[in-house]
C-alpha positions in Angstrom: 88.4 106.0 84.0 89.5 108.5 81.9 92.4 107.8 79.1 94.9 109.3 80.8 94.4 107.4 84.1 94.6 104.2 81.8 97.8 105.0 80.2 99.1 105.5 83.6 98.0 102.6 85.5 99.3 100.4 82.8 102.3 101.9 82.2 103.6 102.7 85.9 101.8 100.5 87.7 102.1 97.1 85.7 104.5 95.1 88.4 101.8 95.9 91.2 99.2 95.0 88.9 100.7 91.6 88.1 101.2 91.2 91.6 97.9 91.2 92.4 96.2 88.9 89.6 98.9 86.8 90.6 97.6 86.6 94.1 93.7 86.5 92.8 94.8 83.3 90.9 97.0 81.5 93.8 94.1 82.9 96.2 90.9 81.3 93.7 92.7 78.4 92.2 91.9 76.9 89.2 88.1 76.6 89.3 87.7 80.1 90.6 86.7 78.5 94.3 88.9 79.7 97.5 92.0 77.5 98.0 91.9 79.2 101.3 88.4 79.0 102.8 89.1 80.7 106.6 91.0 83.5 104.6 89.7 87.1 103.6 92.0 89.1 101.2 91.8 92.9 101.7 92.6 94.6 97.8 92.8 98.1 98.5 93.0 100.6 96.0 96.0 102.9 96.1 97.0 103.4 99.3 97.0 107.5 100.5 97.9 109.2 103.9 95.5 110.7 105.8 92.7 110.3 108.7 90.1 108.1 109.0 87.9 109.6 106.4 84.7 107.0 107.8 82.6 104.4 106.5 80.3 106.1 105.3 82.5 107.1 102.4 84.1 103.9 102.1 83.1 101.3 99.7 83.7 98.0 99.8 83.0 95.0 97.5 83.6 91.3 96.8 85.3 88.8 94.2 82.4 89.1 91.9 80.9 92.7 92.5 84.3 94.7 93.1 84.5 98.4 94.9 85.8 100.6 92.1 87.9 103.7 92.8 91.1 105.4 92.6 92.3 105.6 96.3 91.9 104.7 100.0 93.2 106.0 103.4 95.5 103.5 105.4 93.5 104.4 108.5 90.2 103.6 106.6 91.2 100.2 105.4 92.7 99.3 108.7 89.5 100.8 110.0 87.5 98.6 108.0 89.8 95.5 109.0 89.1 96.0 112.3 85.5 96.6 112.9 84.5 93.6 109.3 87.6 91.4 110.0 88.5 91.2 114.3 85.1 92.5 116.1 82.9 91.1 113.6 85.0 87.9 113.5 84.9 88.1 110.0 81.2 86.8 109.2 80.5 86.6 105.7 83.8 87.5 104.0 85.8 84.4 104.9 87.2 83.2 101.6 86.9 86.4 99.7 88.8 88.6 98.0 87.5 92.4 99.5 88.0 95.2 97.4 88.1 98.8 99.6 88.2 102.2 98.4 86.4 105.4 97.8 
């Protein structure tokens, strides 16, 4: 991430930001274990319009190996909700916190 990129998330993006560690630590608790075990929280990057760009572009990761990138697709995320979350009945992400972007 390049200087610039850090001036402007922290500047113009500090409410969403707070947002989210504030759901991380409600979502965690206090000894970093999932309150909510059955539950998978999807942390997309910043959220673009577009087509469903694939998977094979898509990168996803977990609470303590996070995806990082700049932005995402809705269609890709939903996408990824779909076919992880509903067909795959969510095996193996229950109680995580998902990161998905590019």
């Amino acid at each position: 991430m390049t200087w610039l990129h850090r001036i402007l998330y922290s500047s113009l993006l500090s409410i969403p930001f707070q947002d989210k560690k504030r759901m991380d630590t409600i979502f965690l608790g206090k000894e970093g274990g999932s309150n909510f075990r059955s539950v998978i929280a999807v942390k997309p990057t910043i959220l673009i319009e577009g087509p469903e760009l694939g998977k094979e572009i898509l990168r996803v990761g977990r609470r303590k190996e996070p995806a990082v990138g700049y932005t995402v697709s809705k269609n890709d995320v939903g996408g990824w909700i779909y076919r992880a979350v509903v067909l795959g009945d969510g095996k193996g992400w229950e109680g995580e916190l998902v990161t998905v972007t590019y």
